[in-house]
Every structure is written in structure tokens, then in C-alpha cells.
C-alpha positions in Angstrom: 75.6 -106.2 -106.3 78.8 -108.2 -106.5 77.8 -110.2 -103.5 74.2 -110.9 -104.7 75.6 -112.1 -107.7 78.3 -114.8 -106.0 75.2 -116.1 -104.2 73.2 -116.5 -107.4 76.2 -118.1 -109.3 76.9 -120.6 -106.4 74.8 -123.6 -107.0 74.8 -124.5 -103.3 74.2 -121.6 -102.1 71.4 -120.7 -104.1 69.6 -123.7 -103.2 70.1 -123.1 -99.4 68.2 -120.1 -99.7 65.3 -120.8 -101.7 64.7 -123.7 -99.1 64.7 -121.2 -96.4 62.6 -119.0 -97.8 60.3 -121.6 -99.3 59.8 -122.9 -95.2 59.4 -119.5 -94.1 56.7 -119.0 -97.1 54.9 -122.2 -95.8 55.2 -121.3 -91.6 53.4 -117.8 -92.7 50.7 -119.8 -94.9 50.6 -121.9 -91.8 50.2 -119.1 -89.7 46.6 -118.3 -91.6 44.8 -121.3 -90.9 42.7 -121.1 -88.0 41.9 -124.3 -85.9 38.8 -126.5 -87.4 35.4 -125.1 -85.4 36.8 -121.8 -84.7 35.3 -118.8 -85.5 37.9 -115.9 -84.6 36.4 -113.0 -86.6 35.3 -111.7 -82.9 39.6 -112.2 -82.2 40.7 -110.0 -84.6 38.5 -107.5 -83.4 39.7 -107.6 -80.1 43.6 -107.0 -81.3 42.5 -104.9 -84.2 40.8 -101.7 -81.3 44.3 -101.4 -80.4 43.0 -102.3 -76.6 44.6 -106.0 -76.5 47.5 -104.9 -74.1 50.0 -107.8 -72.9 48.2 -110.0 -75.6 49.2 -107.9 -78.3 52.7 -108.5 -77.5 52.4 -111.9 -77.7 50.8 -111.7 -81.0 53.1 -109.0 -82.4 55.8 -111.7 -81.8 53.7 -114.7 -83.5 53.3 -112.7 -86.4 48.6 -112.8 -85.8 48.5 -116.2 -85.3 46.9 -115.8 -82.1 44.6 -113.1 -84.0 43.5 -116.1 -86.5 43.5 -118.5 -83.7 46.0 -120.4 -86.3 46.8 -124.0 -85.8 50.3 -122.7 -85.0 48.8 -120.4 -82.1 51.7 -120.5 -79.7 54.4 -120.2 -82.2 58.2 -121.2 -81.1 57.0 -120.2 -77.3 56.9 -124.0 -75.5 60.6 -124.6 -77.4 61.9 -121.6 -76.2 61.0 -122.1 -72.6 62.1 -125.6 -72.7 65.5 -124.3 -74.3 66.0 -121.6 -71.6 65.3 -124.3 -69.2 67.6 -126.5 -70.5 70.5 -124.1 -70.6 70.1 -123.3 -66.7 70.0 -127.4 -66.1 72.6 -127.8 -68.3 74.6 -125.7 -65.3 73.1 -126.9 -62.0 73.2 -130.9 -63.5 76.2 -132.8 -64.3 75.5 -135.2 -66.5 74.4 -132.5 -69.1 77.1 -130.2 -68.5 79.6 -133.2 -69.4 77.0 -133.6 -72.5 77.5 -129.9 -73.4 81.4 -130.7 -73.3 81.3 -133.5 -75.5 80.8 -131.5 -78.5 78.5 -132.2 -81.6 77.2 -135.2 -80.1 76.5 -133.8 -76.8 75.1 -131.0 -78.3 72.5 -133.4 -80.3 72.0 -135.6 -77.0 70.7 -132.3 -75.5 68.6 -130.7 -78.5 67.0 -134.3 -78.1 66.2 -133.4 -74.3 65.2 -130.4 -75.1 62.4 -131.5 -77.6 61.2 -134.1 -75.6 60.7 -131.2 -73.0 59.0 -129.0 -75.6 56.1 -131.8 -75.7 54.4 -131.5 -72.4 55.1 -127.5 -72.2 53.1 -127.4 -76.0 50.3 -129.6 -74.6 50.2 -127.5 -71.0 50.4 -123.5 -72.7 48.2 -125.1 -75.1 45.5 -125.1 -72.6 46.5 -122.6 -70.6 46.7 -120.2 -74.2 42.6 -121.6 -75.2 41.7 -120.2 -71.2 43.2 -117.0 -71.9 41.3 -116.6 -75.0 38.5 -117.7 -73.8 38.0 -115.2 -71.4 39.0 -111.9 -73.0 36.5 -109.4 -72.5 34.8 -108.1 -75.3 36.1 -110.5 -77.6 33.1 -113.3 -77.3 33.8 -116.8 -76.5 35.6 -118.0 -78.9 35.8 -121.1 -77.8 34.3 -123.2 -74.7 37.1 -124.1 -72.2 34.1 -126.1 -70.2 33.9 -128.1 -73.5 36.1 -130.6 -73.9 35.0 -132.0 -77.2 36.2 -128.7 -78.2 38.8 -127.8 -76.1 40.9 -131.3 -76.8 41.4 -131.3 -80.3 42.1 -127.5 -80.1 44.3 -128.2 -77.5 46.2 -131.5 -80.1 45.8 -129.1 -83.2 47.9 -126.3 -81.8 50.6 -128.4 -79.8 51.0 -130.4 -83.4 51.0 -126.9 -84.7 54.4 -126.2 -82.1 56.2 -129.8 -83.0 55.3 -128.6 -87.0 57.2 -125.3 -86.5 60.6 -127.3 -84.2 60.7 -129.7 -87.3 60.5 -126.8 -90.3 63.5 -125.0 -87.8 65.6 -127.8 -88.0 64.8 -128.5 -91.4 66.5 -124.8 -92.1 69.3 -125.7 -90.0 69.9 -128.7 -91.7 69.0 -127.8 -94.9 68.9 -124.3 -95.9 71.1 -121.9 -94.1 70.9 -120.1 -90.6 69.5 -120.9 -87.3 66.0 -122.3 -88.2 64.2 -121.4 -84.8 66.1 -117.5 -85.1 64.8 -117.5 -89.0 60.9 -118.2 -87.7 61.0 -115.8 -84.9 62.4 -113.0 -87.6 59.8 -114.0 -90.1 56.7 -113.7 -87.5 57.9 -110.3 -86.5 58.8 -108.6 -90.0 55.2 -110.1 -91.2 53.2 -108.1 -88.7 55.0 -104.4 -90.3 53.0 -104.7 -93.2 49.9 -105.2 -91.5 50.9 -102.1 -88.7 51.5 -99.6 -91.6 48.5 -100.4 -93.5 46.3 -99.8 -90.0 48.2 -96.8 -89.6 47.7 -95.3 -92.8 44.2 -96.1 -93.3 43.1 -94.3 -90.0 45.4 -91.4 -91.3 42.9 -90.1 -94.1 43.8 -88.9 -96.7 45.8 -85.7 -95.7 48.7 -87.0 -94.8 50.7 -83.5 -94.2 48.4 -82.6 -91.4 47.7 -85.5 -89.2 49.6 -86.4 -86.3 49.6 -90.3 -86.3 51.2 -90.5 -89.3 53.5 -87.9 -88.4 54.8 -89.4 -85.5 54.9 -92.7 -87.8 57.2 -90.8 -89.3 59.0 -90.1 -86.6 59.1 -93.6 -85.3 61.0 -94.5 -88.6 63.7 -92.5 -87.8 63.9 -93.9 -84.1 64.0 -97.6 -85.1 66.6 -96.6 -87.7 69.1 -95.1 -84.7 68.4 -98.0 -82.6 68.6 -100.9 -85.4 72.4 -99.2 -86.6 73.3 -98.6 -82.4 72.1 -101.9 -81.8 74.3 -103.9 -84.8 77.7 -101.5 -83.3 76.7 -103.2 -79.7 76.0 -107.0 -81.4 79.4 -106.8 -83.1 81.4 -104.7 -80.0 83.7 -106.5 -77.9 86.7 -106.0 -75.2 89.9 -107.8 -75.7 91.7 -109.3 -73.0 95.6 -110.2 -74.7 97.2 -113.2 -73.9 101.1 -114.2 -74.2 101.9 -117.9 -74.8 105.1 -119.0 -74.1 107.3 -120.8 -77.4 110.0 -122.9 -75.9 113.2 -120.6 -76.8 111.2 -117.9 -78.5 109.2 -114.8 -78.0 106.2 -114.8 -76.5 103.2 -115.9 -79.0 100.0 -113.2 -78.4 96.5 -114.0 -78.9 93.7 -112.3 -77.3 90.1 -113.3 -76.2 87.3 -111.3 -77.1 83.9 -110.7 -74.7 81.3 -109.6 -76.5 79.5 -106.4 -75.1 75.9 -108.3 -75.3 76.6 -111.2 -73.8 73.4 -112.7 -72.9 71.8 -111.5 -76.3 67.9 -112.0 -75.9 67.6 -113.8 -73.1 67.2 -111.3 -70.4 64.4 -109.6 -72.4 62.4 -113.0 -72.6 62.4 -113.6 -68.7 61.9 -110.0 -68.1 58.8 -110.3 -70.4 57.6 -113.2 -69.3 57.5 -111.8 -65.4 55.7 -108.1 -66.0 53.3 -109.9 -69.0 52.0 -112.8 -67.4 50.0 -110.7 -64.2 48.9 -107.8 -66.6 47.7 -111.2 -68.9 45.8 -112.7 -65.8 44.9 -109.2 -65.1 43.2 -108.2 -68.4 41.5 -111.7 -68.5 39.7 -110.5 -65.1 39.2 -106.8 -66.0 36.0 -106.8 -62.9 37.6 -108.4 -59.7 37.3 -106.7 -56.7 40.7 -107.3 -56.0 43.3 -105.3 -55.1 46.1 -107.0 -56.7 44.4 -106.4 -59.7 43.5 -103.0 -59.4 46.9 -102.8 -59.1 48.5 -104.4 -61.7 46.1 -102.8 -64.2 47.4 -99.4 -63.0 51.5 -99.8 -62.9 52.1 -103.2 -64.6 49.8 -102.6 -68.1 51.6 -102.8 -71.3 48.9 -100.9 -73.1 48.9 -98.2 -71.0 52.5 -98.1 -69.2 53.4 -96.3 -66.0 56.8 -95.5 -65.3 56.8 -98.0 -63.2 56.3 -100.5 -65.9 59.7 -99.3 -67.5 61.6 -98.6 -63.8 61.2 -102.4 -63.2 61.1 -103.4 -66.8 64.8 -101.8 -67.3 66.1 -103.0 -63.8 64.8 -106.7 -64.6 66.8 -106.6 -67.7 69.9 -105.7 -65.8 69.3 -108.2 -63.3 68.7 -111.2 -66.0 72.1 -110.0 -67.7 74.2 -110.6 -65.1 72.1 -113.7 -63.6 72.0 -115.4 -67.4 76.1 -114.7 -67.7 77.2 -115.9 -64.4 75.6 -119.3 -65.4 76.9 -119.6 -68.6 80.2 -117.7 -68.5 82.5 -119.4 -66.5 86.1 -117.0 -65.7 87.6 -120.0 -63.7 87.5 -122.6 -66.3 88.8 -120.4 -69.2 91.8 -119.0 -66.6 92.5 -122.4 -65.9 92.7 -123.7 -69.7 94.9 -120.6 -70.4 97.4 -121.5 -67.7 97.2 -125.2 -69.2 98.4 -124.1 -72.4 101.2 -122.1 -70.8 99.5 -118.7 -71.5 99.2 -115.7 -69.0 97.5 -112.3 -69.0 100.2 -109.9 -69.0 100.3 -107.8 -65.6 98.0 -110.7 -64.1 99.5 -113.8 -62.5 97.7 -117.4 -63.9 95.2 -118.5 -62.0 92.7 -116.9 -59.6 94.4 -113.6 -60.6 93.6 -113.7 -64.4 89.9 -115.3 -63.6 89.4 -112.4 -61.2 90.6 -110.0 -64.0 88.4 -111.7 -66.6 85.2 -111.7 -64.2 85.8 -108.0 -63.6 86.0 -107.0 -67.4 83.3 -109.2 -68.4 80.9 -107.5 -65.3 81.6 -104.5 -66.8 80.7 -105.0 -70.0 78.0 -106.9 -68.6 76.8 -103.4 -66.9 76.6 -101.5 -69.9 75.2 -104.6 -72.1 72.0 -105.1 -70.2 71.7 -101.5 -69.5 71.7 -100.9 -73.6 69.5 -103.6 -74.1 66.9 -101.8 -71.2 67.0 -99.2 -73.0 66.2 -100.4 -76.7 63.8 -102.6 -75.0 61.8 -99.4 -73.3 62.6 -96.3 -75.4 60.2 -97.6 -78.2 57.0 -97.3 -75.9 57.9 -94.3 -74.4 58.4 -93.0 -77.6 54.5 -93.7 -77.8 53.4 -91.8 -74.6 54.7 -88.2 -75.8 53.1 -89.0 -79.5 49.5 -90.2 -81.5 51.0 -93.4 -81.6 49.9 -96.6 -79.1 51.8 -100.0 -78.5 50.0 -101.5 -81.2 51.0 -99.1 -83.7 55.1 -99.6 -83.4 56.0 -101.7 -86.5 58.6 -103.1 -84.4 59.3 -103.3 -81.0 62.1 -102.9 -78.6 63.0 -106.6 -78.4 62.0 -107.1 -81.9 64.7 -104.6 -83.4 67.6 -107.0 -81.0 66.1 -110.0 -82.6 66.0 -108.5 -86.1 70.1 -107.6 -85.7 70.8 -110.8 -84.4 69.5 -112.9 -86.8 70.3 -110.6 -90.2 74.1 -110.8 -89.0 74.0 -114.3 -87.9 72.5 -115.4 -91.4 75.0 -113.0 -93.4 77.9 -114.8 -91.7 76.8 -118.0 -92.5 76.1 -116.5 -96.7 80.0 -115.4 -96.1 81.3 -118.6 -94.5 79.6 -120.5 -97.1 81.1 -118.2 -99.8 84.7 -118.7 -98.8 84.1 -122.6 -98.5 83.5 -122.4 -102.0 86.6 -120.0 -102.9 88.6 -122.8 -101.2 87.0 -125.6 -103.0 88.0 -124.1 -105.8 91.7 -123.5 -105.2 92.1 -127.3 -104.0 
């Protein structure tokens, strides 16, 4: 109670917030208006039987704007692609990793980039996103993909939509408090629960004590509990590797460097997402080939209706992403060689290749163990689903939902207490 009430006495503060929540109010108003000429009744239909499989991730995680064929259809997706691909560049280029040394203004130099490269990735899932929709079985055709006096301005509306959303994200940033893009992705996610429990509750009837749905709902609460207060442990966990610097004449000075258990956060989730869901998407678009492929992709690779399969190479292309997204952005060599530089050592590990070995080993490790937790928050949520009533469209929250939920909760109370203590300080000056 305390702490709400030093928020609502700082003035700052106080304005900060009602910003961000005033954008995120707006983005979910947004979210509800469906592209001019559209009539998606036959949509929400489709992802309201509970059949809409690898789609029904994708609009779990736009919070139904796909459902409403919303002129912010593709959410964050095209700026998170063009962010990931970015990163990776940032690596394999030179010129951007010396950006990404230069500090704040490298930083902006390559945000700049990387909405520039957001623009033709909006305008090409734009199309590719009205195709898809087009298509799906059972839905009607929503729109004409043959018609480009409708497919054009759809395809403008919702890309406008995506450089709408990248503005109101930096507009938090700037403006309000937390990561923008993080707070949009949060607020599209906890929107859909409401919507999920409602559903669920309504098919229940009205005795609740003796039907099973709900009572695997039930059930479901207390899973997501465990892996929302496991996950948070794993977010804030880290190994500490001491350091000694030497003090001309004195004792050693220590100082440690901490490795964060979940060092690649998200990321390997997204890519291993975007590999199993875009063949069970072309898959479920073309339900009636006589292909093979298909046949078997609906069998193993369906998100609706998973095989083990599905979560055997779901869980190992986690693992794989982990240690593939750290060993491009984590870089033992270069922090071995500035500890040596500033006349530190590792004690029991000579400076150098010694300490960068040591480093590499301890971060692998963790590493391990990371993207094997994250596998299994990412999975455990859908098999929860095939020993109970409940299906993939009934989980208020999924797997890669609850590490995105954790991530941005403590990332936004850190900023509330950083801002907090700015002001403590302000005061004593």
C-alpha cells in the first residue's frame, strides 16, 4: 500500500503511467476496428469453434485482432522480425556492430534501421496475412485476394496499422514508462483472458461442481500459478563469476559478473514458433491436398491437436535457439579481454583464453538448463490440455505468454523503483 501511495504522491510518476495506460487503452480500442469493406463475422466464427489451430496462436498473441480483421491485424509481428533480424546482422556486419558500441547514438542509428526494415516486412506479411485469411476453410471468403481494389487498401490499412502500433511503443518509451513494444505485447495477451474465461464458463452451464471443463479450468489456474512464480525465480536467477582487481599497494578489489540463467529470454520461443507454425499454417489453409507433406504435417506438426512429436521437436528447437541466440550475442572473449585490461583476473583462472574458456563453460551451462526451463513452460501448458476437457483455445494463457508476462511485469516494476529512488535523490540534493 506504501508503494502505491509513493507512486500516486510523485507527480512524475503518476503522469508516466496514466500515459501508458491511456496508449494501451487506445491500441486495444484500435484493436476493434475492423478494415473498411470487411465483413469478419464469418472470422470470429472460425476462431470462436475452437478449430482455428496454428491461427489461434497467432491471434491469442494479438489479443483478436486477426478475429476482427482489425486495422492493426498483424500486431508488433513485421517489428519483431525486423528486430530479431537486426540483432543477428548487428553480429555478422561490422559497421553495425561498431554502431551497437557507440552507445545511445548507435543504439538510435540502429532502431532507425530497424524501422526502416519493419516497412517492407508490414507491406509483404500484410499480403501474405489477407492470403491466409482468405483461404481458411469454413470461414467464407472474407476477402478476395484476386481483387486488388480490395486487397490494396487492406493490404495499406493494416501495414499503417503496424507503423501506428511502432510509433504508440516508442511513444511509451519516451514518454510513459517501460519498454513500449514489451507493454503492447503484454496488453494483447492479458486482453484475450477475459474473453477465454467467459467462453469457458458459458459452455460450463450452470452446474459448475459437476462439469469437467470448468474443473480442469480450475486446475489450469493452479498450473499457470506454479509456472508464473518458477518462471519469475528463473528471470531473476543468476551465476556469479568473482573477479579480483588489483589496487596498486593494496588488497585485491572483488567484484563479480553475473549470467543470468535465461539468457536469451523470448527469443528462442519466437523462432521455434515461427518454424513448427508456419507449415501447420500452410497446412490448415489447404486442409484437401493430396499431398503427402501435408498429410503429414496435419498429423505430427498440428497445434490444435499435438503429437508428441510436436513437443519432442518443439522442446529440442528451443534448446537449439538458446544456445544459437547466445553464442551471437554473448561474446566470452571480449569481456575476458576487458577484464585483463582493467588488471582483473578470475581467481584460479589465468587472464585470457583461460578465463574466456571458464566464462563460456559457465554460461553453456546455464545456458542448458535455461532453454530447457523455457521448453518446458513453453510445452507443459498444452499437454496439460491432452489429459483434461480443456483444448488449446481454452488456456487463458499460454506457455510463452506466461515468460512474456514475467518479463515485462519485472521490467516495468524496476523502472517504477528506479524512477522512485531518482526522486529520493532529488530530494536530498
Amino acid at each position: 500500500m506504501n508503494f502505491l501511495l509513493q507512486i500516486w504522491n510523485s507527480v512524475d510518476l503518476r503522469k508516466k503511467i496514466f500515459f501508458t495506460v491511456g496508449v494501451l487503452v487506445l491500441y486495444r480500442l484500435l484493436a476493434q476496428i475492423t478494415v473498411p469493406g470487411i465483413d469478419p463475422a464469418s472470422l470470429r466464427e472460425f476462431f470462436g469453434g475452437g478449430e482455428s489451430g496454428a491461427l489461434g496462436i497467432y491471434a491469442m498473441i494479438t489479443g483478436g485482432a486477426i478475429e476482427n480483421f482489425s486495422i492493426v491485424l498483424m500486431g508488433l509481428a513485421p517489428y519483431i522480425n525486423a528486430s530479431i533480424i537486426m540483432q543477428l546482422m548487428t553480429v555478422v556486419i561490422p559497421k553495425l556492430e561498431n554502431l551497437s558500441k557507440e552507445g545511445d547514438e548507435g543504439r538510435k542509428t540502429i532502431n532507425r534501421y530497424t524501422r526502416w526494415l519493419a516497412l517492407p516486412f508490414s507491406i509483404l506479411q500484410s499480403y501474405g496475412m489477407i492470403t491466409i485469411i482468405s483461404n481458411i476453410p469454413g470461414a467464407g471468403q472474407v476477402i478476395d485476394p484476386t481483387n486488388i481494389s480490395q486487397v490494396l487498401p487492406a493490404m495499406i490499412i493494416v501495414s499503417t496499422g503496424t507503423l501506428l502500433l511502432m510509433w504508440m511503443g516508442e511513444m511509451i518509451t519516451e514518454k510513459g514508462i517501460g519498454n513500449g513494444i514489451s507493454l503492447l505485447i503484454f496488453a494483447s495477451i492479458v486482453s484475450n483472458i477475459p474473453t477465454v474465461v467467459g467462453r469457458i464458463f458459458t459452455e460450463g452451464g450452470a452446474d459448475i461442481t459437476q462439469n469437467a471443463k470448468i474443473a480442469s479450468f480450475f486446475g489450469f489456474l493452479i498450473l499457470t500459478a506454479v509456472l508464473l512464480f518458477s518462471t519469475i525465480l528463473m528471470t531473476e536467477g543468476h551465476r556469479k563469476i568473482p573477479i579480483t582487481y588489483g589496487s596498486s599497494g593494496k588488497s585485491g578489489v572483488g567484484s563479480a559478473i553475473p549470467i543470468r540463467a535465461l539468457q536469451s529470454g523470448m527469443i528462442p520461443i519466437i523462432f521455434a514458433l515461427s518454424i513448427l507454425t508456419f507449415p501447420a499454417v500452410i497446412a490448415q489453409v489447404y486442409p484437401n491436398a493430396n499431398n503427402s507433406v501435408v498429410d503429414f504435417i496435419n498429423t505430427y506438426l498440428s497445434s490444435s491437436n499435438p503429437s508428441w512429436m510436436y513437443f519432442i521437436l518443439y522442446f529440442l528447437l528451443i534448446i537449439f535457439f538458446s544456445f544459437f541466440y547466445v553464442s551471437i550475442v554473448f561474446k566470452p572473449e571480449q569481456i575476458a579481454e576487458n577484464i585483463q585490461k582493467r588488471g582483473g583476473f578470475v581467481p584460479g583462472y589465468r587472464p585470457g583464453r583461460e578465463t574466456a574458456e571458464h566464462i563460456g563453460k559457465v554460461s553453456a551451462r546455464l545456458n542448458l538448463w535455461g532453454g530447457a526451463f523455457l521448453g518446458i513452460v513453453a510445452i507443459l501448458p498444452t499437454i496439460f490440455t491432452l489429459f483434461t476437457e480443456l483444448t488449446t483455445q481454452d488456456l487463458i494463457i499460454s506457455g510463452s505468454g506466461i515468460i512474456i508476462i514475467v518479463g515485462v511485469v519485472l521490467d516495468f516494476v524496476r523502472r517504477v523503483n528506479a524512477q522512485l529512488v531518482m526522486q529520493d535523490y532529488e530530494k536530498l540534493k
